[in-house]
N, C-alpha and C positions, 0 to 999 in steps of 0.2 A: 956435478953441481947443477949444472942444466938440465940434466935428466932428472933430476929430484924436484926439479921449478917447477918442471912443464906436469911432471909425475902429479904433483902437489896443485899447480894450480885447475889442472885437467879433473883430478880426484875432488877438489874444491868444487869448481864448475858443474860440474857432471853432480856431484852429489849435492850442492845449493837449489840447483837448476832445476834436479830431476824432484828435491824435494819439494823446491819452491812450487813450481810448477804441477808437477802431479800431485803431489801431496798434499799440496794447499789449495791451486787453480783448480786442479782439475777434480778433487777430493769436494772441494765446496760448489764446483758448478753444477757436478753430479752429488750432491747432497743437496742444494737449493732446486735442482730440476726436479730429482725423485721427488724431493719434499714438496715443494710447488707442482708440479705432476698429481701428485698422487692426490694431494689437498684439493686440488684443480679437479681431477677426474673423478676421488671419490664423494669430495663435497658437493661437487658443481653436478656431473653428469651423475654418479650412482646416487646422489640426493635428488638428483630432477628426475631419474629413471625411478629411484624408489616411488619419491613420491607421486610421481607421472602413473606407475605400474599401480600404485597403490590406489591412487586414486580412480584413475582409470577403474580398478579391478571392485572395489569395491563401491565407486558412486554409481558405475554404467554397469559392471555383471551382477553384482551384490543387489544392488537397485531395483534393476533389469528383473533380476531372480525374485526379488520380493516383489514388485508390483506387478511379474507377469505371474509367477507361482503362488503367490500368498495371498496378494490381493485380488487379480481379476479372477485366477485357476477357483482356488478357493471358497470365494466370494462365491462365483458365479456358480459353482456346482454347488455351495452349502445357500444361496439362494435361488438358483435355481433348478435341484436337483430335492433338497432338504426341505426347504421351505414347498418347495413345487408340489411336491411328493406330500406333504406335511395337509397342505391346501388345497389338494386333490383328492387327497385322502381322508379328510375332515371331510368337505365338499360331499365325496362319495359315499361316507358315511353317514355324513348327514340328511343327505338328499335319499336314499337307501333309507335309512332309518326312519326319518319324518316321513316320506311319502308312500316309503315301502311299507312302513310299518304300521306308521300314526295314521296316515291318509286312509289309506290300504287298509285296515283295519278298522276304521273309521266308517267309511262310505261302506264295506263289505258287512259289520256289525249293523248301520244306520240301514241299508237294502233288507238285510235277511231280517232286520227286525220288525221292517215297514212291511216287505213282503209277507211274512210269516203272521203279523200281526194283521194283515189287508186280509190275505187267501183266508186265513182263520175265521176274523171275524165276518168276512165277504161268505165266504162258504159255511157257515155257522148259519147266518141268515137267510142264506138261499137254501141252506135244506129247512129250517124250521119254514119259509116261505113254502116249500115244493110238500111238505108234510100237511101244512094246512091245506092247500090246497085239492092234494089228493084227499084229506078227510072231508072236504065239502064237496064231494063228489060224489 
């Protein structure tokens, strides 16, 4: 009869106890930790990390990358590479052209025409002069 008591209130105990306690205490302190953990760590630190990394990543490299690649790299060789080149090359062309060509052709046509037209008619009148001459001789 005693042995069934103790049997009975030990088997009670032990299994009240073990349920109470582990099944319920200790079941909900590691289900409110996990759950608060993990809320805590993935909302709190993997939302600050995302959005730290994220931000980070894309306002300072993403940024970083456009304003040093897109905008200064870019910029600067298609202004001053493109355009340079572009402006140089007009410039070179134009200066070549108009003076090499226009100028140059100009004063070289305006000379040979002045010359050609001076010696001609300069030499034209100095032999009809030199022809008179010798015939009043």
């Amino acid at each position: 009869h005693i042995h069934t008591y103790i049997h009975t209130y030990i088997h009670t105990y032990i299994h009240t106890y073990i349920h109470t306690y582990i099944h319920t205490y200790i079941h909900t302190y590691i289900h409110t930790y996990i759950h608060t953990y993990i809320h805590t760590y993935i909302h709190t630190y993997i939302h600050t990390y995302i959005h730290t990394y994220i931000h980070t990543y894309i306002h300072t490299y993403i940024h970083t990358y456009i304003h040093t690649y897109i905008i200064h790299t870019y910029i600067h060789t298609y202004i001053h590479t493109y355009i340079h080149t572009y402006i140089h090359t007009y410039i070179h062309t134009y200066i070549h052209t108009y003076i090499h060509t226009y100028i140059h052709t100009y004063i070289h046509t305006y000379i040979h025409t002045y010359i050609h037209t001076y010696i001609h008619t300069y030499m034209n009148l100095f032999n009809k002069v030199c022809i008179k001459l010798i015939k009043h001789q």
